[in-house]
Backbone atoms as SQL, in Angstrom:
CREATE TABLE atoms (id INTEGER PRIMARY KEY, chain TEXT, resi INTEGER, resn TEXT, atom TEXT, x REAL, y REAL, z REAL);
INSERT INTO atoms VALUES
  (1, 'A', 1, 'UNK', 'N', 4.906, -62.651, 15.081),
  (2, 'A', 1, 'UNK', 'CA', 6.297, -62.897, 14.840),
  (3, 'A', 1, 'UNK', 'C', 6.648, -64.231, 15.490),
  (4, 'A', 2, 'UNK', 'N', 7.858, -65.016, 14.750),
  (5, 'A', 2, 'UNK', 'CA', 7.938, -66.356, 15.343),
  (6, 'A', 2, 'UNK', 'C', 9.274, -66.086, 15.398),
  (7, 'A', 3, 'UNK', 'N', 10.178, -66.448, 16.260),
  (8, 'A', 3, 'UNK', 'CA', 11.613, -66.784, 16.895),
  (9, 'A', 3, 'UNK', 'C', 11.918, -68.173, 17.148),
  (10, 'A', 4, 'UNK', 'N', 12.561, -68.821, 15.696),
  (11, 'A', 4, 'UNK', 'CA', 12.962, -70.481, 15.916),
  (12, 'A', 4, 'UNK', 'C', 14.391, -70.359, 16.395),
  (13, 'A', 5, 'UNK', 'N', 14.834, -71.261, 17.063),
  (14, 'A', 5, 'UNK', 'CA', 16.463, -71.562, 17.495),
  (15, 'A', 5, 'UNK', 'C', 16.789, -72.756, 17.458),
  (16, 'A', 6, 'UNK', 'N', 17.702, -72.794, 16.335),
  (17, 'A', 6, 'UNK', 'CA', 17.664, -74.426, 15.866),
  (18, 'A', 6, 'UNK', 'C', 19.114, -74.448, 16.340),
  (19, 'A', 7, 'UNK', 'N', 19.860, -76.140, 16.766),
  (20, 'A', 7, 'UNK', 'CA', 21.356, -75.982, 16.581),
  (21, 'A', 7, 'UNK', 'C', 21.270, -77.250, 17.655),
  (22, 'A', 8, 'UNK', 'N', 22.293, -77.535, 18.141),
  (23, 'A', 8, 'UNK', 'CA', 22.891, -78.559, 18.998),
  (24, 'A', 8, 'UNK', 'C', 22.512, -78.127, 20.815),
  (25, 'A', 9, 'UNK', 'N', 22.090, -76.918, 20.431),
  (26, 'A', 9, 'UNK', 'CA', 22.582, -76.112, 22.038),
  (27, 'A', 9, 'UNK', 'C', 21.463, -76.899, 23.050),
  (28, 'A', 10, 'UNK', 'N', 21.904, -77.070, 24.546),
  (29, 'A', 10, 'UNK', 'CA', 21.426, -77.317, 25.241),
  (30, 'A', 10, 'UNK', 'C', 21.555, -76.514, 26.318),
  (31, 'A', 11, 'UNK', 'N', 20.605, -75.815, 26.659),
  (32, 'A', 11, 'UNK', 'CA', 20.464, -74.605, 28.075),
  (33, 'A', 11, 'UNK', 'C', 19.514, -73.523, 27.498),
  (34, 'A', 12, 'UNK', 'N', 19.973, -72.334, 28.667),
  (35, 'A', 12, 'UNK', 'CA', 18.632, -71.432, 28.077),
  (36, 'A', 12, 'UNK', 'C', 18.372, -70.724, 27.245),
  (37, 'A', 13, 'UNK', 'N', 17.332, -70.742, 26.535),
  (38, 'A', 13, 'UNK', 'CA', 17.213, -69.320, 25.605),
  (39, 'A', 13, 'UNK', 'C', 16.574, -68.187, 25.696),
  (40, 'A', 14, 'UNK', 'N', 16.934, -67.192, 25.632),
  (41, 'A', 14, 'UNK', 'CA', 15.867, -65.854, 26.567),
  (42, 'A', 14, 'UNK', 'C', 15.730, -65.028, 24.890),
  (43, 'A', 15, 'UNK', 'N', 14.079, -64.654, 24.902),
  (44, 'A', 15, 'UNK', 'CA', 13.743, -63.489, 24.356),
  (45, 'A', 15, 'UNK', 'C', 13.322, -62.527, 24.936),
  (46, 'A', 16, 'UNK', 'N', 13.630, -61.035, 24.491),
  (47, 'A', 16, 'UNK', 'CA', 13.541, -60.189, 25.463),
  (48, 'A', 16, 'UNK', 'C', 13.123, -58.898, 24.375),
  (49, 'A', 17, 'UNK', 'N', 11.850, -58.181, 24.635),
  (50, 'A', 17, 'UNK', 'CA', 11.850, -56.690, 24.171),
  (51, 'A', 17, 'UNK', 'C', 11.187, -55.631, 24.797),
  (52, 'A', 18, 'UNK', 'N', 11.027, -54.871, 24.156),
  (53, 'A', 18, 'UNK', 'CA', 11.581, -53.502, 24.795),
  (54, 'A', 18, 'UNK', 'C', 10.847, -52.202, 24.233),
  (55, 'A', 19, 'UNK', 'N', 9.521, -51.858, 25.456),
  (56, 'A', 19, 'UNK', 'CA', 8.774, -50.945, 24.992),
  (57, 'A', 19, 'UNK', 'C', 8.422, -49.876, 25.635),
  (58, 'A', 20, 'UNK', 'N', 8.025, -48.301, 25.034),
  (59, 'A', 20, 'UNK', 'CA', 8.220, -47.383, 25.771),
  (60, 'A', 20, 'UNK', 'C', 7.295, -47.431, 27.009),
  (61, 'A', 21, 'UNK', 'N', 7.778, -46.403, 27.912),
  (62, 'A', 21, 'UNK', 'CA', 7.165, -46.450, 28.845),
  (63, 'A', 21, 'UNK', 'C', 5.997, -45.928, 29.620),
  (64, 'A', 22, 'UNK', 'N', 4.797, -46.435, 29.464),
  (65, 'A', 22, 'UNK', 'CA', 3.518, -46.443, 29.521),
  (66, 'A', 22, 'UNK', 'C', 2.591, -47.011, 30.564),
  (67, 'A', 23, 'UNK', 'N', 1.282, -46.185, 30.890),
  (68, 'A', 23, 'UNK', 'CA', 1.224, -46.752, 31.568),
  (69, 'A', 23, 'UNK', 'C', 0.888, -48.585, 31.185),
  (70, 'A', 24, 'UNK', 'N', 0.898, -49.603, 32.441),
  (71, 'A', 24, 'UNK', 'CA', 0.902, -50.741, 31.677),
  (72, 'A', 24, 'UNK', 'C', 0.265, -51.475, 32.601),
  (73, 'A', 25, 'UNK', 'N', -0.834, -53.004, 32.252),
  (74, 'A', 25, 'UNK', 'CA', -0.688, -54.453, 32.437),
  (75, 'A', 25, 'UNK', 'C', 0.026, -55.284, 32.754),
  (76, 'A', 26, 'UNK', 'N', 0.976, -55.745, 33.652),
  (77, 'A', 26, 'UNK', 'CA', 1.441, -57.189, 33.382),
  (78, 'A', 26, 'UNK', 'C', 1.083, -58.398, 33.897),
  (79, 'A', 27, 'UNK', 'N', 0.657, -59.418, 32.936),
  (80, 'A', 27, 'UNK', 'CA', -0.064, -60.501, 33.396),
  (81, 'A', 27, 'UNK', 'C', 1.497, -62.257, 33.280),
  (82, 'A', 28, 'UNK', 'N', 2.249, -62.021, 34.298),
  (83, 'A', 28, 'UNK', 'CA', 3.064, -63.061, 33.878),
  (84, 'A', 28, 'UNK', 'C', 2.462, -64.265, 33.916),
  (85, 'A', 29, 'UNK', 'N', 1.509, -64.862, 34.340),
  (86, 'A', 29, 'UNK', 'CA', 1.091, -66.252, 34.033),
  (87, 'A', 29, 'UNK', 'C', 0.670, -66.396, 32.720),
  (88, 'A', 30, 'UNK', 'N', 0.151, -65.093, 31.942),
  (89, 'A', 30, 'UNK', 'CA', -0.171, -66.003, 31.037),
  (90, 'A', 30, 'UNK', 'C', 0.769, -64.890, 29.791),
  (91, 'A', 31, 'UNK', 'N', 1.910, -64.054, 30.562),
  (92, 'A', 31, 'UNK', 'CA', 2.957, -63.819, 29.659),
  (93, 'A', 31, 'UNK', 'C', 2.413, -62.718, 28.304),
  (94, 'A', 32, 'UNK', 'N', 1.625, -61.754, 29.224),
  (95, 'A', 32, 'UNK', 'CA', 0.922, -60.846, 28.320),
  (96, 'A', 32, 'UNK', 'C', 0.899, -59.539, 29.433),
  (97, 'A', 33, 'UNK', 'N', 1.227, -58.232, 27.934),
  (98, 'A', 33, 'UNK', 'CA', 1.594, -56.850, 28.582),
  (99, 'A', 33, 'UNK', 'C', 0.678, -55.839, 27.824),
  (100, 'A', 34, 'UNK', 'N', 0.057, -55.475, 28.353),
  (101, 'A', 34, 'UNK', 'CA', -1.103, -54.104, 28.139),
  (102, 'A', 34, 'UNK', 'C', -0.375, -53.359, 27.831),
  (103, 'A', 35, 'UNK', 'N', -0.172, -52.065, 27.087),
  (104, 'A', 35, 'UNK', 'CA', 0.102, -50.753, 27.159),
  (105, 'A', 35, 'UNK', 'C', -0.817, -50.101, 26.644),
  (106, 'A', 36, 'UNK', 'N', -0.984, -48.513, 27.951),
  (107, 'A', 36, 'UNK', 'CA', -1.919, -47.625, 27.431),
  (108, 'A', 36, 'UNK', 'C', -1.098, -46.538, 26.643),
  (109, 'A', 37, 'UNK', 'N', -1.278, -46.503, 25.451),
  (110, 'A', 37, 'UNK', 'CA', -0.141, -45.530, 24.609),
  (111, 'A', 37, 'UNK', 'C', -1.097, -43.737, 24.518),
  (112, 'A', 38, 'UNK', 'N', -0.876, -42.980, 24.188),
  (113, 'A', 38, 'UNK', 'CA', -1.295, -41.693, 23.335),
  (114, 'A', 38, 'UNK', 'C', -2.390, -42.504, 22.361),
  (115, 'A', 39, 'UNK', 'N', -1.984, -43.450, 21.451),
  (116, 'A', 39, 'UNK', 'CA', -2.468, -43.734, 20.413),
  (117, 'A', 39, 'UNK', 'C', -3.914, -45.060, 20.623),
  (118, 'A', 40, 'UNK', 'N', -3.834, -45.243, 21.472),
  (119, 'A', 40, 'UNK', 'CA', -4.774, -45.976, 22.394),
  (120, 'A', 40, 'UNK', 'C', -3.983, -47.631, 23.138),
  (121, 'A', 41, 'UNK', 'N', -4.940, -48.778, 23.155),
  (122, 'A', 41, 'UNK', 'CA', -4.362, -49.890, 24.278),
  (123, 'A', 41, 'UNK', 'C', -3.459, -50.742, 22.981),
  (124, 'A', 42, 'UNK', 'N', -2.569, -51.292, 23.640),
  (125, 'A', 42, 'UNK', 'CA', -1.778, -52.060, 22.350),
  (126, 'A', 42, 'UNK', 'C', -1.554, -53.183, 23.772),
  (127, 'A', 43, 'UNK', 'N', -1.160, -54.241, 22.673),
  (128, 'A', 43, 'UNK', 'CA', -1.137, -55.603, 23.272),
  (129, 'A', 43, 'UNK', 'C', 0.241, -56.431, 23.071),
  (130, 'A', 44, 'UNK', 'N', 1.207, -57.170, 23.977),
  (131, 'A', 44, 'UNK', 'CA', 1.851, -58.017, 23.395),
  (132, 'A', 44, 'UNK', 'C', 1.961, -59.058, 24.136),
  (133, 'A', 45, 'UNK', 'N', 1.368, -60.462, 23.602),
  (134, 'A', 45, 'UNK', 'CA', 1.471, -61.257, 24.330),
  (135, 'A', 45, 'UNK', 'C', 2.225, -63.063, 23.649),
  (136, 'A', 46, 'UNK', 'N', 3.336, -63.239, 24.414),
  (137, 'A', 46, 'UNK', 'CA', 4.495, -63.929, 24.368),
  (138, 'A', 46, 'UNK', 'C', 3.982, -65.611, 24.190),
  (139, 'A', 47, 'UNK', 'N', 3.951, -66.701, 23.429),
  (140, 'A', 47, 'UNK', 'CA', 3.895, -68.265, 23.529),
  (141, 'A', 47, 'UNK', 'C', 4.505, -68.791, 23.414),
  (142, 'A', 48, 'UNK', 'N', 4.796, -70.189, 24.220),
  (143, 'A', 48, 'UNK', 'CA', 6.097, -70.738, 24.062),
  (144, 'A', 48, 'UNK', 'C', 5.826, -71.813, 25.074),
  (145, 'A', 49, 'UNK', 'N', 6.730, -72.797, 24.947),
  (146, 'A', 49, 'UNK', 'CA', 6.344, -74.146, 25.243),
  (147, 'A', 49, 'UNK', 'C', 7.100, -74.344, 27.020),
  (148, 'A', 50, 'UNK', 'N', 6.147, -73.775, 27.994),
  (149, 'A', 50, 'UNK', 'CA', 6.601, -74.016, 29.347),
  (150, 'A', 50, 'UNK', 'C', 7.983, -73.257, 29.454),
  (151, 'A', 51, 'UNK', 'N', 7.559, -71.989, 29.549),
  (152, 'A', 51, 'UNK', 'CA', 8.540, -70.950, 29.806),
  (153, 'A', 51, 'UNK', 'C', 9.022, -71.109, 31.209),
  (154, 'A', 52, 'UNK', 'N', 10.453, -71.184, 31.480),
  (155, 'A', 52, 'UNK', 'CA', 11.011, -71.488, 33.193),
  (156, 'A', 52, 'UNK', 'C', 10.482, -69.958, 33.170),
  (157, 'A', 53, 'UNK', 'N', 10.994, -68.810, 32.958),
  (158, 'A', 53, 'UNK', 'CA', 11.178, -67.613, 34.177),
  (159, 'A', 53, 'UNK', 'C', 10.208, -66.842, 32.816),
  (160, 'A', 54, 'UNK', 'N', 9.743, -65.332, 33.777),
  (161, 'A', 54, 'UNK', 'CA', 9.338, -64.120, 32.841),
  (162, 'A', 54, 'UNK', 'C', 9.370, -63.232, 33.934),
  (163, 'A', 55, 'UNK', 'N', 9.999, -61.941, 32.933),
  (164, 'A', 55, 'UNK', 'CA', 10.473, -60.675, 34.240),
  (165, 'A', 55, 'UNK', 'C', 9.773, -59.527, 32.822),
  (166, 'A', 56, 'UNK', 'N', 9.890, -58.685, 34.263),
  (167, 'A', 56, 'UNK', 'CA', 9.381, -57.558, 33.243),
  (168, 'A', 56, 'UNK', 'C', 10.641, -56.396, 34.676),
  (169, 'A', 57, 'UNK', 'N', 11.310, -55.471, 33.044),
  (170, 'A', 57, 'UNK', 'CA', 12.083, -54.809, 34.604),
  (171, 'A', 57, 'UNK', 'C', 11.518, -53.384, 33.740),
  (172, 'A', 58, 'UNK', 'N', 12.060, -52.375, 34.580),
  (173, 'A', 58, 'UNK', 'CA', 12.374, -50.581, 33.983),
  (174, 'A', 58, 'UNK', 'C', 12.573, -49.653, 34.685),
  (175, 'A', 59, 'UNK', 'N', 13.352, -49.387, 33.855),
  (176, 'A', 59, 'UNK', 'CA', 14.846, -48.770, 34.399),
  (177, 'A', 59, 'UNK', 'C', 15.561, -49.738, 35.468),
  (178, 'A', 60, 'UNK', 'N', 15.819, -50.747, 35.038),
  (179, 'A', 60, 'UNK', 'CA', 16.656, -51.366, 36.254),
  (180, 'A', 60, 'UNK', 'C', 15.675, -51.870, 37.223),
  (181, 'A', 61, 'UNK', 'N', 14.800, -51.766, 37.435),
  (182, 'A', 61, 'UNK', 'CA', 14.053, -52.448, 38.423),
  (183, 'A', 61, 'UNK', 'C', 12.974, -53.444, 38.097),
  (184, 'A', 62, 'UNK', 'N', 13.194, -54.498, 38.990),
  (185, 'A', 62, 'UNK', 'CA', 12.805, -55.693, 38.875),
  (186, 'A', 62, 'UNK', 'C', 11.055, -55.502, 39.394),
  (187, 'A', 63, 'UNK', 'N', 9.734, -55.746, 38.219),
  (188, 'A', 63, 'UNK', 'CA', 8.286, -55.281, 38.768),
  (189, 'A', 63, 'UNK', 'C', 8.189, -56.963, 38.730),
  (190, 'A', 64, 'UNK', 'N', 8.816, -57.903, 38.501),
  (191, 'A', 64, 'UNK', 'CA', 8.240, -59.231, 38.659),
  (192, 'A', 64, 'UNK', 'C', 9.033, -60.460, 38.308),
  (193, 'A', 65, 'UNK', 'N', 9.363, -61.771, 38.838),
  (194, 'A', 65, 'UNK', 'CA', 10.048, -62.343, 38.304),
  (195, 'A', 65, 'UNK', 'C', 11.523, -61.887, 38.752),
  (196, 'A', 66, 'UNK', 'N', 12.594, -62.795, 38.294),
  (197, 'A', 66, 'UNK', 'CA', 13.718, -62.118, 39.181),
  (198, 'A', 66, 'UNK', 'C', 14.787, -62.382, 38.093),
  (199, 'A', 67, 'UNK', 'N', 15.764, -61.240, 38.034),
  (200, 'A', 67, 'UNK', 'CA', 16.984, -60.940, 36.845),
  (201, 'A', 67, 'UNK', 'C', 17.907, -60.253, 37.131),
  (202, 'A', 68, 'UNK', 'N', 19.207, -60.832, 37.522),
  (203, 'A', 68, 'UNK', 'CA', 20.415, -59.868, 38.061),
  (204, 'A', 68, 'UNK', 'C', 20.861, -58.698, 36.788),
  (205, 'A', 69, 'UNK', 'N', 20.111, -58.665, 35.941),
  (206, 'A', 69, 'UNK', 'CA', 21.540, -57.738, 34.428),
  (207, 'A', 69, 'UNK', 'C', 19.849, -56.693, 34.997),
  (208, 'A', 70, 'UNK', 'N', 21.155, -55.885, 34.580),
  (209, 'A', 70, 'UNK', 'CA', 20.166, -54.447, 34.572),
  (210, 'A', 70, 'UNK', 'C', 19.444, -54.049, 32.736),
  (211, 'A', 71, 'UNK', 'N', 18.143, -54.021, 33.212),
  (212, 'A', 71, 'UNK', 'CA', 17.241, -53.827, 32.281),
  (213, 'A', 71, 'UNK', 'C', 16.466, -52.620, 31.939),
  (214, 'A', 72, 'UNK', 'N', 16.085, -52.245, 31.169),
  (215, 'A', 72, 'UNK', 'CA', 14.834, -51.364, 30.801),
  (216, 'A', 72, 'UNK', 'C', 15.090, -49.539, 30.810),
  (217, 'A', 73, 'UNK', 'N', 16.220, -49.948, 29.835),
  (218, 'A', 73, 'UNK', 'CA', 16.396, -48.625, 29.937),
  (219, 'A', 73, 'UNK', 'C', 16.545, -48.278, 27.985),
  (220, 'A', 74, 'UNK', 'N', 15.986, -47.481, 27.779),
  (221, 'A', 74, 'UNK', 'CA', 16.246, -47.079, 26.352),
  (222, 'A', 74, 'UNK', 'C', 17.206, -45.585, 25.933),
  (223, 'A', 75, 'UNK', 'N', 17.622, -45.574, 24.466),
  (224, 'A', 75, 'UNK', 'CA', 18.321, -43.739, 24.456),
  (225, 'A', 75, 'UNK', 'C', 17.898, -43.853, 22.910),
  (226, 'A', 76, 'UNK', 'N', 17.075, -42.714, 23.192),
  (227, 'A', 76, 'UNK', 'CA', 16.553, -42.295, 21.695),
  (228, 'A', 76, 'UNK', 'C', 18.121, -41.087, 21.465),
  (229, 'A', 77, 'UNK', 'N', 19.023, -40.461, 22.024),
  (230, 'A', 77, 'UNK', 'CA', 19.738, -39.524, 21.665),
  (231, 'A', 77, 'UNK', 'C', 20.964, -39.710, 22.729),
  (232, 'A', 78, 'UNK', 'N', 22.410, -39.871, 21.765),
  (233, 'A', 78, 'UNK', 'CA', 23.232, -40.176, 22.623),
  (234, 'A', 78, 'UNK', 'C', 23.793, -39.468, 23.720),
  (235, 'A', 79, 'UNK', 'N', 23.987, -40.454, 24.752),
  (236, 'A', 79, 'UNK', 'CA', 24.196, -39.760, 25.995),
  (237, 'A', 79, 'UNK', 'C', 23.220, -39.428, 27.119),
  (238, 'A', 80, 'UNK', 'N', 21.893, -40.065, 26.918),
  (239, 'A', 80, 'UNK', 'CA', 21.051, -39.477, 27.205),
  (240, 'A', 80, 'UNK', 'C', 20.220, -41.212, 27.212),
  (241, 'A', 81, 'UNK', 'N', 19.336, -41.425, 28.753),
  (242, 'A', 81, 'UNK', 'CA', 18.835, -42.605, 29.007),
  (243, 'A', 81, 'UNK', 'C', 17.629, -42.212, 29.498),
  (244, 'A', 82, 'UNK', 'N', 16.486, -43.240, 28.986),
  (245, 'A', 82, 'UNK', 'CA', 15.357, -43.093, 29.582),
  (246, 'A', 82, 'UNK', 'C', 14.597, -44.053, 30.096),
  (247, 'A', 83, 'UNK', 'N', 13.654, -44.541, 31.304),
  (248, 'A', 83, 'UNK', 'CA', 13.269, -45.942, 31.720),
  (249, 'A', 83, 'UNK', 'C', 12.279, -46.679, 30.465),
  (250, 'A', 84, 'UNK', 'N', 12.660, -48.002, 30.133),
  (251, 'A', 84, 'UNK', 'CA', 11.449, -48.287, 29.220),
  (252, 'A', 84, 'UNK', 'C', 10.911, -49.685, 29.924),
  (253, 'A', 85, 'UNK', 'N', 10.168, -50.062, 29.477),
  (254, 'A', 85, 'UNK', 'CA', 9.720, -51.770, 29.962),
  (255, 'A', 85, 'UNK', 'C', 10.032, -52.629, 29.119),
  (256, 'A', 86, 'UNK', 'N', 11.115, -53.351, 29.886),
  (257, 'A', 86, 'UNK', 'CA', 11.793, -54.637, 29.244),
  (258, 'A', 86, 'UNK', 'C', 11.155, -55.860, 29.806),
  (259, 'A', 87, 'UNK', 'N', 10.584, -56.593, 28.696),
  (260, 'A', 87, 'UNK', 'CA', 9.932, -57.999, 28.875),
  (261, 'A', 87, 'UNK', 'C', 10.626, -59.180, 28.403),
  (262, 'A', 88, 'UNK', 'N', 11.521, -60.252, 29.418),
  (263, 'A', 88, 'UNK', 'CA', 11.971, -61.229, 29.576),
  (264, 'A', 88, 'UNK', 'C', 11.317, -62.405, 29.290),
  (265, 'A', 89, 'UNK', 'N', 11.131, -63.443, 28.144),
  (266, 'A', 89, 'UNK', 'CA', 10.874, -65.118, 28.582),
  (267, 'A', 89, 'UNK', 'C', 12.206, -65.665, 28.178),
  (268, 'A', 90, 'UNK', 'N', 12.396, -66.696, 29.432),
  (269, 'A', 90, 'UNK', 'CA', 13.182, -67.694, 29.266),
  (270, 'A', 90, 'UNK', 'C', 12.718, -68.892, 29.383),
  (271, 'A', 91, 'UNK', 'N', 13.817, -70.052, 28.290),
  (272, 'A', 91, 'UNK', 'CA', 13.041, -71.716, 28.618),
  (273, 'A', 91, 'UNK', 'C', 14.341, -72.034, 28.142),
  (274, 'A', 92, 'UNK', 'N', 14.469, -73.343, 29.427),
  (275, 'A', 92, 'UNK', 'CA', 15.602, -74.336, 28.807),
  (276, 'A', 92, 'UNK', 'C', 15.670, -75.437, 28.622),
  (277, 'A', 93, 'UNK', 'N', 16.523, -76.255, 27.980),
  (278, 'A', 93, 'UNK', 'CA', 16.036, -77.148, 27.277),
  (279, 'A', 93, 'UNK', 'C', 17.162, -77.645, 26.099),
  (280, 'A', 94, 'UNK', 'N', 16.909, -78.263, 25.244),
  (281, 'A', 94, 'UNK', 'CA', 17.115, -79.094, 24.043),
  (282, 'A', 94, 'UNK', 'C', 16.808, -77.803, 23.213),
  (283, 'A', 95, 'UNK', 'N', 17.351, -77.553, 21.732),
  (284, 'A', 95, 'UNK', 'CA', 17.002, -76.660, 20.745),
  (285, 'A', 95, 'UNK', 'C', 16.305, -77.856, 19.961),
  (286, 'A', 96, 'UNK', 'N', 15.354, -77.931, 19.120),
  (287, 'A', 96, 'UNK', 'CA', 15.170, -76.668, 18.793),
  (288, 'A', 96, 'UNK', 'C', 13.903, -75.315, 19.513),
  (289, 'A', 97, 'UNK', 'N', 13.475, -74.485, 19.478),
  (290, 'A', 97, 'UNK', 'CA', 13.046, -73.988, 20.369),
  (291, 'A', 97, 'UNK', 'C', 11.721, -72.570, 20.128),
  (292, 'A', 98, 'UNK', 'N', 10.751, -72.590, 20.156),
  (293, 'A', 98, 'UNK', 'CA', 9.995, -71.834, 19.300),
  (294, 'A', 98, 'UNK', 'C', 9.191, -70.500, 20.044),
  (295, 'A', 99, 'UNK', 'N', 9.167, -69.325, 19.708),
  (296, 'A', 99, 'UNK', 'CA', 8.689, -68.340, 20.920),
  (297, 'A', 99, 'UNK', 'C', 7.994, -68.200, 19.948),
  (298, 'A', 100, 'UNK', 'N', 6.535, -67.083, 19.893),
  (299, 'A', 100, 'UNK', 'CA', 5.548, -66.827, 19.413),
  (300, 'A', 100, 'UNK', 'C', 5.825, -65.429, 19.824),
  (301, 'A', 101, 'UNK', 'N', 5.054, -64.477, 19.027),
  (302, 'A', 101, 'UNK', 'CA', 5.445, -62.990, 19.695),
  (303, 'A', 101, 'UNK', 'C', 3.659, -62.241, 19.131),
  (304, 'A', 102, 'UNK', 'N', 2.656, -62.055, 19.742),
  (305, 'A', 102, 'UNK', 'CA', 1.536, -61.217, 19.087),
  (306, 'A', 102, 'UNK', 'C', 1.683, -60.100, 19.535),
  (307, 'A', 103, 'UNK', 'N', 1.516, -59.215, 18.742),
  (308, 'A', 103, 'UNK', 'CA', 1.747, -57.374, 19.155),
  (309, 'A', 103, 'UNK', 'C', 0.173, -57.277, 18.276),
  (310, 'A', 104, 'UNK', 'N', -0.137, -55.975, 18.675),
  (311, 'A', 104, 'UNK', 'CA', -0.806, -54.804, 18.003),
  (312, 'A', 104, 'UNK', 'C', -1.966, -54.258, 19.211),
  (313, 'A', 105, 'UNK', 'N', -2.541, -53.713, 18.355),
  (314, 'A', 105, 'UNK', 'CA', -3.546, -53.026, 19.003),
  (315, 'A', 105, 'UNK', 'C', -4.806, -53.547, 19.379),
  (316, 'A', 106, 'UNK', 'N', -4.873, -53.218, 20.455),
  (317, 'A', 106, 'UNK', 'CA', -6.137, -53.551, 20.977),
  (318, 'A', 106, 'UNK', 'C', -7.567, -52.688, 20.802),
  (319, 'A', 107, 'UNK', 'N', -8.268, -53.712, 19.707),
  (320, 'A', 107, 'UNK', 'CA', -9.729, -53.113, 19.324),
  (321, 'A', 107, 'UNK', 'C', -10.732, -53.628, 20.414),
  (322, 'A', 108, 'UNK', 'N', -11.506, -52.911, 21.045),
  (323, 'A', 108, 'UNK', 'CA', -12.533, -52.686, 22.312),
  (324, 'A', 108, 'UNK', 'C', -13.874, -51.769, 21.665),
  (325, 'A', 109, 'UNK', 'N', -14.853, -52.666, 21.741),
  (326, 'A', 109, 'UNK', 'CA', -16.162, -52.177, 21.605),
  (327, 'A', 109, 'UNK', 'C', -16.638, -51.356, 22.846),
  (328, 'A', 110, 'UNK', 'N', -17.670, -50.312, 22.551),
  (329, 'A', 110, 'UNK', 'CA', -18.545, -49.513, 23.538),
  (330, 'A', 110, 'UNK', 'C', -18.352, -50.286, 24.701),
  (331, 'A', 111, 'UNK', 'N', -19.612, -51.490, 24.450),
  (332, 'A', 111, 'UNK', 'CA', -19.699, -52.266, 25.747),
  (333, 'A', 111, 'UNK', 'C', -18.459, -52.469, 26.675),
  (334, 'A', 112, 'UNK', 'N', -17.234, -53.223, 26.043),
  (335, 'A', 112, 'UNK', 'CA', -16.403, -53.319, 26.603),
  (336, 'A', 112, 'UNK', 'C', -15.588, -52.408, 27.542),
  (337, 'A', 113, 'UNK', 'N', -15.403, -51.417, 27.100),
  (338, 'A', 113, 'UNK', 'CA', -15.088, -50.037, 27.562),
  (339, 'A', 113, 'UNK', 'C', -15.944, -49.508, 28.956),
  (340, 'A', 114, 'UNK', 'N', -17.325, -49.901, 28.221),
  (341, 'A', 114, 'UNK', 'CA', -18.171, -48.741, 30.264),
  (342, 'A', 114, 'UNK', 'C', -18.300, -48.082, 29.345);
C-alpha cells in the first residue's frame, strides 16, 4: 500500500495503524512489526523517507518512542474496549510526501524455523 500527500502543507504528517493484539516484534529502527497471530507470523513493515518519530503504543501505553494522545485501543462491540497495537510514523517536512506500507504473511522454511 502507498500513502501520497500532496498539497502546499508544510509540517508533520503521521500514519498510523492498528492491529490486534498479539503476541509481537517491534523493530523501530528499521520500522517493522512481527505478529504471532492463531493463523501463523504476519509482517508489517513501514518506508518512508527519514521518518522524525515511530511509536508503537496499547492500550494507552507508550512500548517505544514517545506520544502524548492515547493510543491502542480497539471496540469490535459498542461500549466495550479492548488493547490493540497502534503503530505510529511521523515525518516533517514540505508535501509532497510518500509512506510505503508492506503487510502479509510471513512464509518461513523448515530451516528457518529450528
Amino acid at each position: 500500500m502507498v500513502d501520497d500527500v500532496y498539497g502546499s502543507f508544510r509540517g508533520r504528517v503521521r500514519v498510523q495503524r492498528l492491529f490486534a493484539h498479539y503476541p509481537h516484534t517491534w523493530v523501530p529502527d528499521e520500522l517493522s512489526l512481527e505478529l504471532q497471530t492463531p493463523s501463523g507470523a504476519f509482517r508489517c513493515s513501514i518506508h518512508t523517507e527519514q521518518p522524525n518519530t515511530a511509536s508503537l503504543v496499547i492500550g494507552g501505553n507508550v512500548s517505544s518512542g514517545t506520544d502524548p494522545e492515547i493510543r491502542g485501543w480497539r471496540s469490535l462491540y459498542y461500549g466495550q474496549k479492548e488493547p490493540a497495537i497502534s503503530v505510529a510514523v511521523e515525518r516533517g517536512g514540505a508535501l509532497p510526501v510518500r509512506i510505503c506500507h508492506n503487510t502479509g504473511p510471513i512464509n518461513r522454511t523448515r530451516e528457518q524455523v529450528g
